[in-house]
MIFI-91881 format. One record per residue (C-alpha): residue in three letters; x, y, z. Coordinates in steps of 0.5 Angstrom, whole numbers, plus 500, padded with zeros to 3 digits. Layout:
REM MIFI-91881
ALA:X:Y:Z
...
END
This chain:
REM MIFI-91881
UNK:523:510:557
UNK:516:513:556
UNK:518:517:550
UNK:522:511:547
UNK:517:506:547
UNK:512:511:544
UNK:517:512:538
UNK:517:504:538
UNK:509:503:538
UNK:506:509:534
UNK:512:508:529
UNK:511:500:528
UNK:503:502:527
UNK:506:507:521
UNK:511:501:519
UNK:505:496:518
UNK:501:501:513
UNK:507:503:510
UNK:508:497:508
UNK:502:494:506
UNK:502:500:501
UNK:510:500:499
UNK:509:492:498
UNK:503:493:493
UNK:507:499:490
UNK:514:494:488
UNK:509:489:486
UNK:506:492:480
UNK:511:495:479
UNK:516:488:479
UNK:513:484:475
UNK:509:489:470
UNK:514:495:470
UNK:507:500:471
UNK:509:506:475
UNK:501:505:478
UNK:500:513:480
UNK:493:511:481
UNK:496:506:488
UNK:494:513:492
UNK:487:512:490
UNK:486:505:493
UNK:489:507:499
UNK:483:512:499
UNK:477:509:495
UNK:479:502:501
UNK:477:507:507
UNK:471:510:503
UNK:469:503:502
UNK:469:502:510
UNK:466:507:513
UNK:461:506:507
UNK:459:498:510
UNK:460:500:517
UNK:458:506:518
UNK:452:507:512
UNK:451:500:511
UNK:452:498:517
UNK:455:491:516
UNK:460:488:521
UNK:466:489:521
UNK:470:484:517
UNK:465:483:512
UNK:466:491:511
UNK:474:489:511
UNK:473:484:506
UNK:468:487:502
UNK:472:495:501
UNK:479:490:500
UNK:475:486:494
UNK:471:492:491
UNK:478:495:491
UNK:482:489:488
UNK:476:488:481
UNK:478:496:480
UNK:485:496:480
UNK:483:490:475
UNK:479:493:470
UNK:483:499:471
UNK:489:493:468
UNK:485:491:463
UNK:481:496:460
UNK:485:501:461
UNK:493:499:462
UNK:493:493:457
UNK:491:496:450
UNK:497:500:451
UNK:502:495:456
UNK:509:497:452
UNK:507:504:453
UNK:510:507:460
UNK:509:513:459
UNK:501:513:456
UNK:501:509:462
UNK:503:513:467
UNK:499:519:465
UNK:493:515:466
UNK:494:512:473
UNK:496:519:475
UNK:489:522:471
UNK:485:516:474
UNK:488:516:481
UNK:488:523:482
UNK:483:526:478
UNK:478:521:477
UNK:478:518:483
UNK:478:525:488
UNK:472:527:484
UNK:468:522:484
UNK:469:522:492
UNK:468:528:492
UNK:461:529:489
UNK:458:522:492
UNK:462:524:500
UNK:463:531:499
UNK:470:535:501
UNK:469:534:508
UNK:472:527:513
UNK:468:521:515
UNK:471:518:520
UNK:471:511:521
UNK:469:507:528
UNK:475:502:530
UNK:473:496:529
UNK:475:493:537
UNK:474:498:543
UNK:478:498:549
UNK:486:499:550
UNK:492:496:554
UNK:497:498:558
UNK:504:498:557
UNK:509:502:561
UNK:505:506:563
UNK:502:508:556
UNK:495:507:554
UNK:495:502:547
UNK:489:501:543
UNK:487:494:541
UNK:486:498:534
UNK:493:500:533
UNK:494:492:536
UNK:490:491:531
UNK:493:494:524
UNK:500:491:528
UNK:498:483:527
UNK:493:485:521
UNK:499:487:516
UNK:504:482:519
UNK:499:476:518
UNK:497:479:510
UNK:504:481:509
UNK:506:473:511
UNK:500:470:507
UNK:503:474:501
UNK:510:471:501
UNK:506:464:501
UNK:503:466:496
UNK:508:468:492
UNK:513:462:493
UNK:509:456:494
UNK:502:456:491
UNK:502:456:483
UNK:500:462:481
UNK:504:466:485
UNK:510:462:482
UNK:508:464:475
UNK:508:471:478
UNK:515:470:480
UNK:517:467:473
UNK:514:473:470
UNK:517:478:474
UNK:524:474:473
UNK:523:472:466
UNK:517:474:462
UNK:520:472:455
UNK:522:464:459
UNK:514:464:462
UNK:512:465:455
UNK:515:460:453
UNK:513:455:459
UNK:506:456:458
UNK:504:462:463
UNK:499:467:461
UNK:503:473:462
UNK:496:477:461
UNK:493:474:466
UNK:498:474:471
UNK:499:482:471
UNK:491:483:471
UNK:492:478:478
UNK:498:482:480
UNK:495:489:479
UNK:489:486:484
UNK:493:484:489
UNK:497:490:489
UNK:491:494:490
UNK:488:491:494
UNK:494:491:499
UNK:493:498:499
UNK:486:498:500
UNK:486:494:506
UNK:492:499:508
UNK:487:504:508
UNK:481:500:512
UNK:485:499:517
UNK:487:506:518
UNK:481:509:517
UNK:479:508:525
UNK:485:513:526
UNK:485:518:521
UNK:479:520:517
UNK:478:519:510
UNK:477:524:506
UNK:479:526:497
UNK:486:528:498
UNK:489:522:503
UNK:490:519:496
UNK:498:523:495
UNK:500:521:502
UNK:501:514:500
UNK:503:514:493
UNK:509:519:496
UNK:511:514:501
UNK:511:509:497
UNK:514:511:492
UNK:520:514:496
UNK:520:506:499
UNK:521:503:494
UNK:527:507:491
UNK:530:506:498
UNK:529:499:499
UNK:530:497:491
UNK:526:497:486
UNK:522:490:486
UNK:524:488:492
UNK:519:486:497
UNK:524:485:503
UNK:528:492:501
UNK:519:495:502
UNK:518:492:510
UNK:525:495:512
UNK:524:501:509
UNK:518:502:511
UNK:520:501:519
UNK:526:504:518
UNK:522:510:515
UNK:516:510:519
UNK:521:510:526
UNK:525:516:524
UNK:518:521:522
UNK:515:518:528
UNK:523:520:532
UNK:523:527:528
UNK:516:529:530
UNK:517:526:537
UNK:523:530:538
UNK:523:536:534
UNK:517:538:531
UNK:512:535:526
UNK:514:540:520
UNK:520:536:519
UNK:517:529:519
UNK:517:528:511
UNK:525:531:510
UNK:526:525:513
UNK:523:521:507
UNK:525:526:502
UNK:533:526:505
UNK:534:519:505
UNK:530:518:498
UNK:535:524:494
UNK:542:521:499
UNK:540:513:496
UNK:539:516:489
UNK:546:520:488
UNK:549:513:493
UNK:546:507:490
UNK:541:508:485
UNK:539:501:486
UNK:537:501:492
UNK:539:498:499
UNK:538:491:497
UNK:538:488:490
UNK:533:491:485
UNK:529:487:480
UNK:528:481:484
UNK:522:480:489
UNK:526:477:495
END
């Protein structure tokens, strides 16, 4: 019982990241076809940018969320827009930029502002819960119920406010939300802010419980590009099944086994999913 209940908990804490990060990935990706190599880098520059606030700055704790979220999201915006725009139609040129900035640029820059080694970042509520017999911390409560409330105020978003139905109509149909008026531009430079900042929020709530350091950026980017192929490209609903299902089967594997196999896990099913069904486990191409 007690090793189910430790698979299910640390497996949904993992979950609620992945999906923060896989859901930010598919979006660009839906609506603007960008393959962001660069999403890895968020993750890290929003950790940096908490432990900067809260342990430098010494700011409260949801101001040093907001405030890393925000920085991070005006970046992934003027990355779209000063970097990605002169050349939209350029996938290729596109990539290898994302894939510099993000794994270059942005490491080097931590690098010589932080140094090589981790900072830790202090939880942002102290205590635990018991639970069977096992000890939870409000903190891992916490980045639970965060990632479920921003994952749901995001599918609002999208369906019931007016730029986040031109967000749909571009995705859908960028040549018909043309033609009803709306600024294709515009929507994809607010796209690749919110996508950035759902990874940037991904790794202010995770930088409590690992330390931010340069080469954190090629985890996620990995992960959320394996979650994607299996949930279906674009596919928002395919992101959040796959990262639970993922995260529970590492946290099983290293549990089980041995942590040296957790990332076979992701890896296996990525290849079994692309030879199977390329399109993935749910339709590809629509945000659903």
């Amino acid at each position: 019982m007690s090793a189910l209940l430790s698979i299910f908990v640390l497996g949904t804490i993992w979950g609620a990241i992945y999906s923060l990060i896989a859901v930010g990935f598919t979006l660009i990706l839906g609506v603007a076809g960008i393959v962001n190599l660069a999403h890895g880098a968020f993750y890290m520059i929003g950790a940096y940018l908490a432990y900067t606030f809260m342990s430098i700055l010494k700011l409260n704790v949801v101001l040093s969320a907001l405030l890393a979220v925000a920085g991070v999201a005006v970046i992934g915006m003027i990355l779209d827009q000063v970097g990605i725009r002169p050349f939209r139609e350029n996938h290729a040129y596109q990539v290898v930029l994302t894939l510099i900035f993000g794994q270059t640029f942005c490491r080097q820059v931590i690098y010589a502002i932080y140094g090589a080694h981790g900072k830790s970042v202090q939880n942002f509520i102290n205590g635990d819960i018991e639970l069977a017999g096992m000890y939870i911390s409000y903190q891992k409560l916490l980045i639970i119920c965060a990632a479920i409330i921003v994952v749901s105020l995001l599918w609002i978003f999208i369906k019931k406010t007016k730029i986040g139905k031109s967000i749909s109509a571009v995705e859908q149909n960028k040549v018909a939300s043309i033609l009803m008026g709306i600024r294709y531009e515009r929507v994809y430079m607010i796209t690749m802010g919110i996508s950035a900042a759902l990874a940037a929020f991904a790794g202010v709530l995770a930088s409590p419980i690992i330390e931010a350091e340069p080469g954190m950026s090629s985890f996620p980017l990995f992960k959320a590009f394996a979650i994607v192929v299996i949930g279906g490209l674009g596919s928002m609903g395919g992101a959040i099944i796959v990262s639970l299902l993922l995260a529970y089967s590492e946290t099983a594997v290293s549990y089980l086994l041995s942590a040296n196999y957790a990332d076979m896990v992701y890896l296996t099913v990525m290849i079994l999913i692309l030879v199977v069904r390329p399109t993935g486990i749910l339709k590809a191409g629509r945000m659903n």
